[in-house]
Each structure stands twice: as C-alpha cells, then as structure tokens.
C-alpha positions as CSV (number, residue, x, y, z in Angstrom):
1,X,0.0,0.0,0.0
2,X,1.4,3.3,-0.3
3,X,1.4,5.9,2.0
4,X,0.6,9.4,1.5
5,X,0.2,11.9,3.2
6,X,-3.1,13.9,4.4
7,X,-2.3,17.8,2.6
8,X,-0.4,15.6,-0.2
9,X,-3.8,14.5,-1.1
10,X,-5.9,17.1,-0.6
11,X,-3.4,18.9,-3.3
12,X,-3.9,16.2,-5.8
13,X,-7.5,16.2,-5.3
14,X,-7.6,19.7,-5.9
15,X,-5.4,20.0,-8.6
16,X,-7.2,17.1,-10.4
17,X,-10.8,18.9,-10.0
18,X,-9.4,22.2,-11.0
19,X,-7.8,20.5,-14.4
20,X,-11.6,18.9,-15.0
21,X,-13.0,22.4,-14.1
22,X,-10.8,24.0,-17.3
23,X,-11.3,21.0,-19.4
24,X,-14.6,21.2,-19.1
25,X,-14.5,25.5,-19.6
26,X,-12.4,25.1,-22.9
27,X,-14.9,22.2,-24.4
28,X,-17.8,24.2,-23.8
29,X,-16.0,27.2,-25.1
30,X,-14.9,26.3,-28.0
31,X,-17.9,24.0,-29.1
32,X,-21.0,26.7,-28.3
33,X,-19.8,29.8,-29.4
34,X,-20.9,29.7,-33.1
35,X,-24.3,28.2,-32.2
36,X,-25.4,30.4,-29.7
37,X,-24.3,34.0,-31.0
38,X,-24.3,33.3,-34.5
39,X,-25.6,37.0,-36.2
40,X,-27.3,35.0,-38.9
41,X,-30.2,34.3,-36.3
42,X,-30.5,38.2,-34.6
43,X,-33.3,39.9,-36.1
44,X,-34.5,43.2,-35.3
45,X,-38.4,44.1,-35.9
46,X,-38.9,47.0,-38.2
47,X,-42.3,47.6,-36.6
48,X,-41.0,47.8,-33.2
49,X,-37.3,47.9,-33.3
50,X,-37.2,44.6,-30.9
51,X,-34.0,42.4,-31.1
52,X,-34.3,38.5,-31.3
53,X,-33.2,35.6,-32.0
54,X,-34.8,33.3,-34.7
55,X,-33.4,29.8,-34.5
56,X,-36.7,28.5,-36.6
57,X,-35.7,27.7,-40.2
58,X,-38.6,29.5,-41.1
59,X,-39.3,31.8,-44.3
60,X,-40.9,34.2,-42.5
61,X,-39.7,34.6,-39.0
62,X,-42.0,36.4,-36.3
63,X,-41.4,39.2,-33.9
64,X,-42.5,37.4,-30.6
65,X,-43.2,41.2,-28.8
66,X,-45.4,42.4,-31.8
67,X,-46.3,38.8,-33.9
68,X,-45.1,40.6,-37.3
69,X,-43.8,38.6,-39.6
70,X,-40.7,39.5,-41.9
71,X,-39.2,38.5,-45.2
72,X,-35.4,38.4,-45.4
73,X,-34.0,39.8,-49.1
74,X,-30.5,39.5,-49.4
75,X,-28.2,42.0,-51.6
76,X,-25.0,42.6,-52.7
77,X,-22.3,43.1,-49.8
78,X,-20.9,46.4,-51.5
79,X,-24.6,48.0,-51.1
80,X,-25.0,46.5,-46.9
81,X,-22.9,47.2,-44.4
82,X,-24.6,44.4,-42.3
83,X,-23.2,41.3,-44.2
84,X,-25.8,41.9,-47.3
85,X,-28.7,41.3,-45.3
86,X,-32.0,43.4,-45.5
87,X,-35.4,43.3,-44.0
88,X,-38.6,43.8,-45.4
89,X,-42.1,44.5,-43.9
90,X,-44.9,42.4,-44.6
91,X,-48.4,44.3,-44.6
C-alpha cells in the first residue's frame, strides 16, 4: 500500500478537479460559441425595433413582442454594411 500523506492528497484532489473544471471550460467554449451568438439568427423588428433571436428555419420569421412577420432579401455586400442582409415589412 502506499502511504501518502493527508495535505499531499488534498493537493492532488484539488489539482485534479481544477484541471476537469478547465477541461470542461475550454470544451464548452470552444464548441457553443458559433451556435449560440451566430448573427445570422438576430433579427430586429422594423415595426417595433425589438431584437431577437430566430433559430426557426422558417421563411418568415416572427417578432415574438409584436407577432409581425418579416421577409429576409439578401443584396450585394458592397450596397449592406450588415453582411448583405435586409429586412422587409410584410403588410
């Protein structure tokens, strides 16, 4: 058997769980950032200015303060500073 001492293993321990604790940090960093602020997915309403996220692979996507729907048109990146994209109302 080997013997160790008591503040020798509280040291490992602690060492071990902080190494899983960064692990863990770095996976989840690394693997959710595109998914969960992705700008292809904000939307602003042009009825009531309202910012949102649309995850829905939806045509149309819908305000959920207002319940507008909007059509996305997409034109040439030299005219759009946004990345091309444009939104249109629907009456």
């Amino acid at each position: 058997m080997i013997k160790i001492d008591i503040t020798w293993a509280i040291t490992i321990y602690l060492f071990l769980t902080l190494i899983l604790v960064f692990a863990l940090w770095l996976f989840y960093t690394c693997r959710g950032s595109s998914d969960e602020t992705d700008i292809r997915h904000l939307y602003q309403c042009s009825y009531c200015t309202y910012l949102f996220f649309d995850y829905t692979k939806t045509e149309l996507p819908m305000c959920p303060r207002c319940k507008s729907y909007m059509t996305i048109t997409r034109t040439p990146l030299s005219q759009e500073k946004n990345g091309g994209l444009k939104i249109k109302k629907i009456s």
